[in-house]
C-alpha positions, 0 to 999 in steps of 0.5 A, spaced: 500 500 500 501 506 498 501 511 502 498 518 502 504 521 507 509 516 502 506 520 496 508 528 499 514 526 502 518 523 497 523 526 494 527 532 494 526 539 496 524 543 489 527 548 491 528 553 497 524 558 499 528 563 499 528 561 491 522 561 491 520 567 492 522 571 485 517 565 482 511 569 484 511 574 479 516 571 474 510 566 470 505 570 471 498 571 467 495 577 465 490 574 461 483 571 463 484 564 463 482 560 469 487 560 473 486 552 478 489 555 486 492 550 491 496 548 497 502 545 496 508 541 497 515 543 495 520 538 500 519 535 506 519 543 510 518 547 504 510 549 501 506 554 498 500 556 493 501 554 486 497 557 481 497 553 474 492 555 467 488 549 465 493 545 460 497 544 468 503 550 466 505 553 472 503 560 473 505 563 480 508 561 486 507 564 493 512 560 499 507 559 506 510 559 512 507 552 514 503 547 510 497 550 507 489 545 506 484 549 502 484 556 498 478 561 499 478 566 494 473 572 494 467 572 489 468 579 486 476 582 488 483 579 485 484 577 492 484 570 496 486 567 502 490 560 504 487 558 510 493 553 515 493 546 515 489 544 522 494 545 528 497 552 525 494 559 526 496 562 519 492 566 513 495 568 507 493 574 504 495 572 496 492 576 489 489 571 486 492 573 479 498 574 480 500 571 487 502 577 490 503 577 497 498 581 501 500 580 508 500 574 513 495 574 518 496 569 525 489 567 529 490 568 537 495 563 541 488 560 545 485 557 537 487 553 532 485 553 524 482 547 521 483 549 514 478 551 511 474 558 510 468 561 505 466 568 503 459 571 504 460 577 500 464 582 503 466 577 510 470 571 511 468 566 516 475 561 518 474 554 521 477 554 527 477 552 534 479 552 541 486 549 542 486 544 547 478 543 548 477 543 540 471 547 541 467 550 535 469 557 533 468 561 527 472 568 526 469 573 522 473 579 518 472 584 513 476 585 508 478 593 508 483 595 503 486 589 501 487 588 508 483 583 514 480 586 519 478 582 525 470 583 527 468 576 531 468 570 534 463 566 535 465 559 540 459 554 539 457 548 542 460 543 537 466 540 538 472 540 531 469 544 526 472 542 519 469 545 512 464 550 511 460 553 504 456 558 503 449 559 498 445 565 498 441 564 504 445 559 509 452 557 511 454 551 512 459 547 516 461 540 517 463 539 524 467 533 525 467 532 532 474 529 533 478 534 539 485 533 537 492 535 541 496 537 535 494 532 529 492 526 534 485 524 535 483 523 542 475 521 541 475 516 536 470 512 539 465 518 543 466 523 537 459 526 535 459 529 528 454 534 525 451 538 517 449 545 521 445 550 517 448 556 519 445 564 519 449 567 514 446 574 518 448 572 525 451 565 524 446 562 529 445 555 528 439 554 525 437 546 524 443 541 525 444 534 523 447 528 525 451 523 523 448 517 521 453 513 523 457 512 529 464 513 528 463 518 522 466 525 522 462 529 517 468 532 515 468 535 506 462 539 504 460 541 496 454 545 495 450 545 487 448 551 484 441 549 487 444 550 494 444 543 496 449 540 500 452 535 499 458 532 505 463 527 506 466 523 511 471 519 514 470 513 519 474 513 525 473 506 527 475 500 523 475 502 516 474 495 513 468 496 516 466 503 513 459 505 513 457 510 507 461 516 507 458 520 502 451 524 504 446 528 500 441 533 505 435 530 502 428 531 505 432 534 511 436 528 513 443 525 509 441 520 505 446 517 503 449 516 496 448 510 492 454 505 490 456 497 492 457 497 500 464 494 499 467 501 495 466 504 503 471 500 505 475 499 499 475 506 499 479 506 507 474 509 510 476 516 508 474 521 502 479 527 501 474 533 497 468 532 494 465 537 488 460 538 484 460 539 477 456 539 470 451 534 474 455 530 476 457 529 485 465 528 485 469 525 491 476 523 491 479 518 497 487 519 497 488 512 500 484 509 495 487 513 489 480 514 487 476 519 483 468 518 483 463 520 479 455 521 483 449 523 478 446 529 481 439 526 479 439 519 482 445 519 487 448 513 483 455 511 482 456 512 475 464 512 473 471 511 477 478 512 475 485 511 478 489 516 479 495 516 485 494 519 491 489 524 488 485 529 492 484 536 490 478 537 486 475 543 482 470 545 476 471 549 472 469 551 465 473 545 461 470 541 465 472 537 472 479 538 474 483 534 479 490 534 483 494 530 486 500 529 491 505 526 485 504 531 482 498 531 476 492 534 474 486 529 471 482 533 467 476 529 462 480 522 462 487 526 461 492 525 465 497 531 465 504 532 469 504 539 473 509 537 477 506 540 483 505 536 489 497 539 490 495 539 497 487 536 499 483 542 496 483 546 490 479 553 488 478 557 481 479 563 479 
């Protein structure tokens, strides 16, 4: 077997990050062309944004102080944010055409990010949580000449929220229900884990629902154009036993998506990232090295594709892409060397 840690940490340092800095400028587009934004890896202490048009060409680089997780890019403005890696305390502020380094912002020493965040408007609204309790935080800023402003912290009574989204009239979140001391997890066997739909005015919790498993920590989320949620898991348990990993909110309870009951297992017990593009639900499983295809209309599993140790996921108008930590991108059954070892999400401007 082939693991994800494996796959991130073979090989050599590409380069330095003292280097690396004269590449955030050096490729940089000037065009319209999407643009695919993800975390990534350079050596074994080494990371950065990568940016890549749609043919897998590197475009920009922009070195992190610690390892990234997922990119939020803000709808309207050429400004992004690359959220820390849960433990860390960072948020990188990036142009999102050119990879210009807009400032570092670093969270209090009593919280740790979970690394993730989404834009409502003008607002951004971090994943975070209380450093030795877990407990659920959300952090609220304004962005202000290209600058953020802190203007919130809401603690709930949830415990290690992960990913969160928006639609028009709600926000998200999936809460995974692990405490972790650094990178361990601690409640493996008592965990308790939640879809809530949140105010977007307020961010008071308006419905929650929980997992249907025990053991699962509701963890990846994807929304339709529609609104609906769609949300991932992973099984904390034994994951040769995993139940279902993959939800649609359906009727308000998460239904889940339809597939052999053996592929959970095979998928060890974990999915990465989940998208949604073109009518279709995708899910990735890095310890698998597995992409997956789900039809929106009836929630069936209709295709699935091998690529190692693939994770990130992104839709954009040439169709699905996906990344992976060996350093390709898979797009429309193409398989294309990017040379770039991606981190677990992907975002697109």
């Amino acid at each position: 077997m082939i693991s994800r840690r494996a796959f991130l940490g073979q090989g050599s340092a590409l380069a330095l990050a003292t280097q690396l800095k004269s590449l955030a400028f050096a490729n940089a587009t000037t065009n319209t062309d999407e643009l695919i934004i993800g975390a990534s890896r350079l050596g074994s202490d080494h990371f950065a944004i990568s940016a890549v048009n749609l043919n897998g060409a590197l475009q920009w680089q922009l070195p992190l102080p610690g390892r990234g997780h997922d990119i939020a890019l803000h709808p309207s403005l050429d400004f992004g944010i690359a959220i820390a890696r849960r433990p860390g305390r960072y948020l990188q502020l990036f142009s999102s055409r050119t990879g210009q380094d807009l400032g570092l912002v670093r969270v209090s020493n009593h919280l740790k990010l979970n690394g993730h965040a989404c834009w409502v408007n003008n607002k951004l609204i971090v994943s975070a949580s209380h450093r030795a309790s877990s407990q659920m935080c959300l952090l609220s800023y304004k962005l202000a000449d290209n600058k953020l402003v802190e203007v919130g912290q809401q603690f709930f009574d949830y415990v290690g929220p992960h990913e969160i989204a928006s639609t028009p009239n709600a926000i998200w979140v999936a809460v995974g229900g692990l405490k972790t001391k650094g990178r361990e997890v601690t409640n493996k066997n008592s965990l308790t884990s939640f879809l809530l739909q949140l105010s977007p005015n307020n961010l008071t919790v308006e419905k929650e629902f929980p997992a249907p498993f025990a053991g699962l920590s509701l963890r990846h989320l994807a929304c339709s154009d529609s609104g609906s949620p769609y949300i991932a898991g992973q099984y904390q348990l034994d994951p040769g036993d995993s139940p279902p990993l993959l939800f649609a909110l359906k009727n308000e309870t998460l239904t889940p998506l339809k597939a052999p009951p053996s592929l959970w297992a095979q998928l060890k017990g974990y999915i990465g990232s989940v998208e949604v593009s073109e009518g279709m639900i995708v899910a990735t499983s890095p310890r698998a090295h597995w992409l997956g295809w789900f039809a929106e209309h009836n929630f069936e599993l209709t295709d699935q594709f091998l690529l190692p140790d693939v994770c990130a996921l992104a839709a954009t108008s040439q169709g699905l892409f996906a990344g992976s930590g060996t350093g390709r991108v898979y797009n429309q059954g193409d398989v294309i060397p990017s040379k770039i070892r991606w981190d677990n999400h992907f975002s697109v401007t």
